[in-house]
N, C-alpha and C positions, 0 to 999 in steps of 0.2 A: 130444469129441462134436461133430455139428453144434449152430450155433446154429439149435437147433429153435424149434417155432413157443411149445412151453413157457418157455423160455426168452427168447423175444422178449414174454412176455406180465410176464414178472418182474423184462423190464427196463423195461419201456414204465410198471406198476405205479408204480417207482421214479421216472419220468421225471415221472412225474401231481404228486410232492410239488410240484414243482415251480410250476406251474400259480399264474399270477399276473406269475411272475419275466420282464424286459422285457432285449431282446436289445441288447447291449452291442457285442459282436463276431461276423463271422462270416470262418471260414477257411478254407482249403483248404492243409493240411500236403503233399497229395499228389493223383492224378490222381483218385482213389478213394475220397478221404477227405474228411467235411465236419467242421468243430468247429463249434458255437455256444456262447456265453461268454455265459450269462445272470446277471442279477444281480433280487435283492431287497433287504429291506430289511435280512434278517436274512444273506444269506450271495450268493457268487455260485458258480457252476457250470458244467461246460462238460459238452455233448451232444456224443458222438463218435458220426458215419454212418461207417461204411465199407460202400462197397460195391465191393470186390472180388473175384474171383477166388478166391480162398484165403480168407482169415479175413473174412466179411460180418460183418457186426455194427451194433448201434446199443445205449449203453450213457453213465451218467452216469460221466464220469470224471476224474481228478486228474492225467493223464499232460499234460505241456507242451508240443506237438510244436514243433520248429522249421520255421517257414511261409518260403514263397518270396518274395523280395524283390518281383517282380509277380503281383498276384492272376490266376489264371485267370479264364475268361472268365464259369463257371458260379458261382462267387464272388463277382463283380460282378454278374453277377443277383440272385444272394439276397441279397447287400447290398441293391441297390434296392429289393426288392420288401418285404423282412422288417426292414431295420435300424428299430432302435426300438420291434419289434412284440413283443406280448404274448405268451405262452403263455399258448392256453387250454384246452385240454384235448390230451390223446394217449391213441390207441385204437388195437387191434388188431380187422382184420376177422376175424371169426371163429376158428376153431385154425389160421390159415395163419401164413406168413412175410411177411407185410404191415402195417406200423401207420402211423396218418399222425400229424404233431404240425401240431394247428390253432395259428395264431400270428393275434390280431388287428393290423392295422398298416395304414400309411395309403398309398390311389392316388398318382397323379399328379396328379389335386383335390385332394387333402389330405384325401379324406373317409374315414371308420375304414370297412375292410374286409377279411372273411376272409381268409387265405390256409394253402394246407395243401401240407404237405410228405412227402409221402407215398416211404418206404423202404421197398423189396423186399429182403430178406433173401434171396437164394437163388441162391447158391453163383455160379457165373458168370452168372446170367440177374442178380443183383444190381443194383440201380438207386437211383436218386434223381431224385426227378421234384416240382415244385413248379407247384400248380395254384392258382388263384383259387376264388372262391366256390360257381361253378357246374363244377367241376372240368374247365376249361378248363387246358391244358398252357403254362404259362408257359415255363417249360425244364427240362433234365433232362439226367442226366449221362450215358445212352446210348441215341441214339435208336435206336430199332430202324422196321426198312421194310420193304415187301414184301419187297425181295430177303433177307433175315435171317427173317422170321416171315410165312407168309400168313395165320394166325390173328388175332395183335394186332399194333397198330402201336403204337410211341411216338413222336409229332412233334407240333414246337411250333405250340399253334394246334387240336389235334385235341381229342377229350374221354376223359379217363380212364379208362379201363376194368380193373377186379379182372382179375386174372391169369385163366384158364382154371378151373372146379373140377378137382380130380383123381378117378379114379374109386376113390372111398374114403367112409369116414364120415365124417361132420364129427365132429370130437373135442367141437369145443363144445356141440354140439346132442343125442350119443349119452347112452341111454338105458341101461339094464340089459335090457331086453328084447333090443337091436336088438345089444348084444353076445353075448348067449349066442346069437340066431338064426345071428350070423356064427360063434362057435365052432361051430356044430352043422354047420354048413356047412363045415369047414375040413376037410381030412385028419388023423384024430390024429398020424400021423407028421410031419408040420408042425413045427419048432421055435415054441416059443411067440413068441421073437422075432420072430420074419419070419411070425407070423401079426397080432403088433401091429402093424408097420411096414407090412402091405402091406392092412391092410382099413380103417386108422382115418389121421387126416392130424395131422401135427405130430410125432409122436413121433419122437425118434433112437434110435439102436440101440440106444447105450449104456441107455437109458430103459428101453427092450423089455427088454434083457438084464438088468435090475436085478429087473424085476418074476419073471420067469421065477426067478429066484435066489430073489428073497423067496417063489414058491412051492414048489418042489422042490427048493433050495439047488444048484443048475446052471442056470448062465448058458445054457448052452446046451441044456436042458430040451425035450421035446415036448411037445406036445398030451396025447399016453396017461397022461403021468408025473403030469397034476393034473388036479384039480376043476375044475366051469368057474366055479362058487361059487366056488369061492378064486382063483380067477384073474380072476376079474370085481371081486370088492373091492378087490385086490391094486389093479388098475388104476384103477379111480374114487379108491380113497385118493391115488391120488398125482397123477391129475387135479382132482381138487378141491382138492387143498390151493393148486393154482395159479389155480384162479379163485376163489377166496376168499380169496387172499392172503396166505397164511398158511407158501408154499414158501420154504425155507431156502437160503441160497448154500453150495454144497460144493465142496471143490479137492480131487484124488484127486492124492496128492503120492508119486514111488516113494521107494525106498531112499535117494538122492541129495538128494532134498529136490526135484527138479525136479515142475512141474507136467505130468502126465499126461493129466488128465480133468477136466473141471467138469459140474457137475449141478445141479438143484433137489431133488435127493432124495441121501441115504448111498448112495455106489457099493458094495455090499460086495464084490461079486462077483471085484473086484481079487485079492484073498488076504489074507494078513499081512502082505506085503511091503510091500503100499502103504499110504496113512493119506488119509484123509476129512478134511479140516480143514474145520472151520466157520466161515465169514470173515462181515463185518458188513454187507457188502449186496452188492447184486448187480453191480454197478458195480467196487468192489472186484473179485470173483471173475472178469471179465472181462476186465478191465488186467491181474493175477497172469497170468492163461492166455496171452492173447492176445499184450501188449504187446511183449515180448520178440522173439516169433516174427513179427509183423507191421512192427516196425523194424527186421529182419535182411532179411525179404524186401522190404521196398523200398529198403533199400540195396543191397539187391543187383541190383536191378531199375536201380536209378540207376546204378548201375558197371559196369554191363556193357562198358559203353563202352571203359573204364580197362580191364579185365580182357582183353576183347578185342583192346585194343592190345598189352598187355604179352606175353600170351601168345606174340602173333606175332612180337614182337620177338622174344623167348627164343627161341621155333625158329630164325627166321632167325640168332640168334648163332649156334646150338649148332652148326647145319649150316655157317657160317661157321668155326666150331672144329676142326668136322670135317675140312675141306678144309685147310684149315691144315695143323692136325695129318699128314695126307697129306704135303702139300710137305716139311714137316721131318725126316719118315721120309726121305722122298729125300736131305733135305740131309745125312745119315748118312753114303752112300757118298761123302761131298765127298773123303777123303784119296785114294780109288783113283784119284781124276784126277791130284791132285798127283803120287803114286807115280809111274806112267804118263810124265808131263811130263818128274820129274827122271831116269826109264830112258831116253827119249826121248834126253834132251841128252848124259846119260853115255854113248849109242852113237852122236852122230852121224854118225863119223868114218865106222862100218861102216853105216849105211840110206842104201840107192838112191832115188830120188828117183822118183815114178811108182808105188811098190809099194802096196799095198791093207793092207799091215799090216806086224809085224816081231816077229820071236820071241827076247826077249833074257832075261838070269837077271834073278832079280829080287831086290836084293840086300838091299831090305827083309825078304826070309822067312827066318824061320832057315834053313829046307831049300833055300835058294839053289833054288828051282826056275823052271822055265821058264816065262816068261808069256809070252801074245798079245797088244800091243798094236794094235787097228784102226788105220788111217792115213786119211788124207784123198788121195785120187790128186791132187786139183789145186790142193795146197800142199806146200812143200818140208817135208822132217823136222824141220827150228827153227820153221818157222811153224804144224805140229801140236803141238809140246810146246809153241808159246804159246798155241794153242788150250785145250789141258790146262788150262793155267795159270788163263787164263780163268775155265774152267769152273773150278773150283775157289774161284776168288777171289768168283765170283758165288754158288755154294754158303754159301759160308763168311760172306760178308754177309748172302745171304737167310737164314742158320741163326738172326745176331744177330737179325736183323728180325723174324721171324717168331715169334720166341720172346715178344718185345717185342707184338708183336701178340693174342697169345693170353693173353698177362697180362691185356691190355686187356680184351681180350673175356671172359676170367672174372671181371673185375672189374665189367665191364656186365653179367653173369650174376648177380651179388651186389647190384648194385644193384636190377635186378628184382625178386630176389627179396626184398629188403628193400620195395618197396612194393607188390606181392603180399601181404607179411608185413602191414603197415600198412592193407590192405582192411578183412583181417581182425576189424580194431578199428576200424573208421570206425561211429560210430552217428549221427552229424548230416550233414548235406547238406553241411552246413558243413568238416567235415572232406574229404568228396570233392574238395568246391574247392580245398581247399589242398596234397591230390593231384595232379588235376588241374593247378594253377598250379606244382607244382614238376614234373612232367612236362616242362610248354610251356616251361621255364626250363631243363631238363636238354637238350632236343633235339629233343622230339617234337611242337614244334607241329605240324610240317609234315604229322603222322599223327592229329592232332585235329579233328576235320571242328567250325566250326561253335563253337571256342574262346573264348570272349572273356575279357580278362585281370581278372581279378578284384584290385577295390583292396584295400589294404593294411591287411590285420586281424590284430590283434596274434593268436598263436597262446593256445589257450588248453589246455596241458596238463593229464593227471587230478594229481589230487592226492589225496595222500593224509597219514594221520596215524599214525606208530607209536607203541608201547605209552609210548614214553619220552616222547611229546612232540613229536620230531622232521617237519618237513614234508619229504615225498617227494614230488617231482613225477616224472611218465611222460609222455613223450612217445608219441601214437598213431599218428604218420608222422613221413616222414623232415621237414619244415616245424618238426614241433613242436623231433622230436631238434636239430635245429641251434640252434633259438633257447634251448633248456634249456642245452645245450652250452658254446654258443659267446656266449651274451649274460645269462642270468642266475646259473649256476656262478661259485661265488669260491673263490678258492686252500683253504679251509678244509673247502670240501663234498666229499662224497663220490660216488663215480660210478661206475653200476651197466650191466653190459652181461652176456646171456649169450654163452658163449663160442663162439668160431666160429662162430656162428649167426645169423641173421637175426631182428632184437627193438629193444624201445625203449630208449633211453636214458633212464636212471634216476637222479636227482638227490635225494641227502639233504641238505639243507640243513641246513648247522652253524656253531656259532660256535666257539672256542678249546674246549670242552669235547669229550672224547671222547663219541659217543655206545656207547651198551652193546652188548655181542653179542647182546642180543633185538633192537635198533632194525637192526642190521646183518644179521640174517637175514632182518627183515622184510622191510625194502628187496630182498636181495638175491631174496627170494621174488615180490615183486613182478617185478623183472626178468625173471624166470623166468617167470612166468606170462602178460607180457606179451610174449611170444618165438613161435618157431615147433618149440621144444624141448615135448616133450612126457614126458610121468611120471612117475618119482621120478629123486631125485638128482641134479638136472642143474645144471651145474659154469656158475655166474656168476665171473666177472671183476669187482672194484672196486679202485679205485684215489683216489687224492687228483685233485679236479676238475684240478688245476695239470698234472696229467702227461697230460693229454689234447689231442692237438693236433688240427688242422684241417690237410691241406693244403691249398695255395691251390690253387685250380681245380677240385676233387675236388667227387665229387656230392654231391647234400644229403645228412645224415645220415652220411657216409664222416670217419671219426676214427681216429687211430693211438695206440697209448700204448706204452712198453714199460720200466714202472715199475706189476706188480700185482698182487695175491692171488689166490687162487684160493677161492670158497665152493663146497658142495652143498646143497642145497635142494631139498625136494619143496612148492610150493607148492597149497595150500588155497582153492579157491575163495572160498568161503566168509568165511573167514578177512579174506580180501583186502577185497570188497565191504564190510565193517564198515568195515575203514581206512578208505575214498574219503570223502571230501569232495562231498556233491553240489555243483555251481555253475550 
């Protein structure tokens, strides 16, 4: 569902416990995103803003983002203005997508004074905007101006102003009269949802569509099908429980176990399929939903870059393969020149000199038949069958060359697609950079706009733990696979690869003791899972670390073995995520 304005009021509630706790740290993980790190006496906590695009949000939460080596510019604002300030209260205007969180903290006198930080929830118009006392606009993370809105403006130095109302009822203020005048008003043929969603403000569909169920068991219900009594309690029950405080955190989770939906009320309307879990605050239920989906999209938003580039490489190989391939199709008919050359010299005794070709048997064909060789008029017949010859010889070298060439180029096709493969599993910035930096290390500075070389940080692969005991590390790019490889692997560990396929290197770390066929399907599951091989049964390669070589020059993550087993494995997501070791 949207983060409706119910939902901003169940987390702002949660935000109030708060109220007291003095601001420690303030972040900025991303362009969109603000953290604050408060602490008390009894515990510390961090306030996650997002105001983006896709997932807006503001919510207490436990997720640790990795922040950028230099703060942005709107960071160093709210440092100035808020570091060391109090929280003293956070409030929602009315049933909108608007709350501010007051923070008392001190001028550029040093004297204590308000400051408020006031977050717009709402979808791309999304904002953070931080005003002083008299709600003077200190700064904010997107200004808007005439050319963008002739309604409101946002710029630093102007005075705050609430969003627009919408032509709706205020959720907070409605009455039982003012709802049943609007049902009376509405078409019965009207679904009940989109008669909630489009007369009252805050509500999300999903919201609409619960109540609609809880009255006529169809989500997607009319007007005709219920009472406006029972559809008026239906609706104040579960309004109320939100301004009294009293709304529960829900996660509608499908078959898979994935998060589908969050709510302050039981989604029933899902089916059997799905399951309603009831999580222990709202904060929680936000991170579950959100977290996931919101670290994929801005890594992804951050590689674009990398993807961009790799792509076009790829083309230009394949199309480079292509042409290739072409010329070596040619270099096919190399022997008809030879042929040609040596019938040539076997008749020179009979070719006149001057003629435009010459018709001799050809003793290469079983059928001894006649062929036409073309001549050259303004060379003698020995100096066209060295022409032949020539040609032949230039064939017969480009055939070697070209072959040699296309290795190459399918083997820069494999490496792409090995850090294509390694995107996939990038969840830290931190990871992009050591993409990135083995990129600028493989060739492709010169296609990096804007590079700078990043010092030298030890790689930090996943790890994980099998049922035996055993420590497995994974590497999430080619940076990590080499250092797992080539510098912490000892002659005794074991070494997990799927097969012909693009994935990470996988390292069981062992001592002289065998480990068991569960710790060996695990690992080898993990390999699997961390691959570009998808569904049941797919066939990993392990071997003893010692039989795994490097060659010299070859790209990162490029290893040869040819001492290995063969597993099958269906691996378990699930399954997996228990193993990991968070770090």
């Amino acid at each position: 569902m949207a983060f409706d304005a119910g939902m901003l009021r169940c987390s702002v509630n949660e935000i109030n416990n708060l109220k007291e706790s003095r601001i420690e740290k303030i972040y900025q993980p991303s362009n969109d995103e603000i953290v604050i790190l408060l602490h008390s006496a009894k515990e510390k906590a961090r306030i996650l803003i997002n105001a983006g695009a896709n997932y807006p949000r503001i919510n207490i939460t436990k997720i640790v983002s990795e922040n950028p080596q230099k703060a942005p510019m709107l960071c160093m604002l709210l440092r100035k203005h808020l570091g060391g300030g109090k929280l003293l209260n956070a409030r929602v205007y009315g049933f909108e997508r608007v709350c501010s969180l007051e923070f008392e903290a001190y001028d550029e006198m040093g004297f204590k004074s308000s400051k408020f930080l006031i977050c717009e929830i709402m979808g791309k118009y999304s904002n953070i905007i931080l005003t002083d006392n008299n709600k003077k606009i200190l700064a904010l993370l997107k200004t808007v101006d005439f050319t963008t809105s002739k309604e409101r403006q946002l710029l630093v130095g102007m005075k705050y102003e609430l969003p627009p109302k919408q032509d709706k009822l205020d959720t907070d203020t409605l009455t039982e009269s003012q709802f049943l005048l609007a049902y009376d008003r509405t078409p019965y043929s009207m679904s009940i949802a989109k008669f909630i969603t489009s007369n009252f403000t805050g509500i999300a569909i999903s919201t609409a569509r619960q109540i609609a169920y809880k009255c006529c068991k169809d989500a997607d219900g009319i007007l005709e099908n219920v009472e406006k009594q029972t559809l008026c309690q239906a609706f104040f029950e579960i309004i109320n429980s939100i301004k009294l405080n009293i709304a529960r955190p829900y996660l509608v989770l499908n078959e898979n176990g994935e998060p589908v939906e969050f709510s302050y009320t039981p989604l029933n309307f899902f089916g059997k399929m799905y399951e309603s879990v009831l999580l222990e605050s709202f904060g929680e239920l936000i991170d579950k939903y959100f977290s996931k989906k919101s670290n994929n999209e801005r890594i992804k938003q951050k590689s674009s870059d990398i993807f961009r580039l790799l792509v076009n490489a790829e083309n230009r190989i394949n199309k480079k393969i292509a042409l290739q391939s072409e010329e070596l199709f040619e270099c096919e008919s190399m022997d008809k020149y030879r042929i040609m050359a040596d019938l040539i010299t076997a008749n020179l005794y009979m070719i006149k000199s001057g003629v435009p070709y010459v018709e001799v048997i050809n003793y290469y064909d079983d059928e001894m038949k006649t062929i036409r060789i073309p001549l050259d008029i303004k060379f003698s017949p020995s100096q066209n069958a060295q022409r032949y010859y020539k040609k032949y010889s230039k064939l017969k070298k480009a055939k070697i060359e070209l072959a040699k060439q296309i290795e190459l180029s399918k083997r820069e096709l494999d490496y792409i697609a090995s850090v294509l493969d390694s995107l996939t599993r990038a969840e830290l910035e931190s990871d992009l950079n050591q993409i990135r930096d083995e990129l600028y290390h493989s060739g492709y500075a010169s296609k990096m706009k804007n590079y700078n070389i990043q010092k030298g940080q030890v790689p930090k692969p996943l790890k994980f733990i099998t049922s035996g005991g055993y420590t497995v590390l994974c590497g999430k790019n080619n940076v990590q696979n080499d250092y797992i490889t080539t510098k912490l692997a000892e002659k005794t560990d074991w070494w997990f690869h799927v097969k012909n396929m693009a994935g990470s290197h996988v390292l069981m770390q062992c001592t002289k003791e065998e480990p068991s066929e569960i710790d060996f399907t695990e690992a080898a599951e993990i390999a699997a899972f961390y691959s570009k091989a998808e569904g049941n049964n797919i066939a990993v390669d392990y071997t003893n670390a010692k039989h795994v070589k490097k060659p010299a020059g070859s790209k990162p993550g490029y290893v040869i073995y040819h001492v290995n087993w063969t597993a099958y494995v269906s691996p378990n997501e699930e399954k997996i995520k228990k193993m990991q070791v968070k770090q």
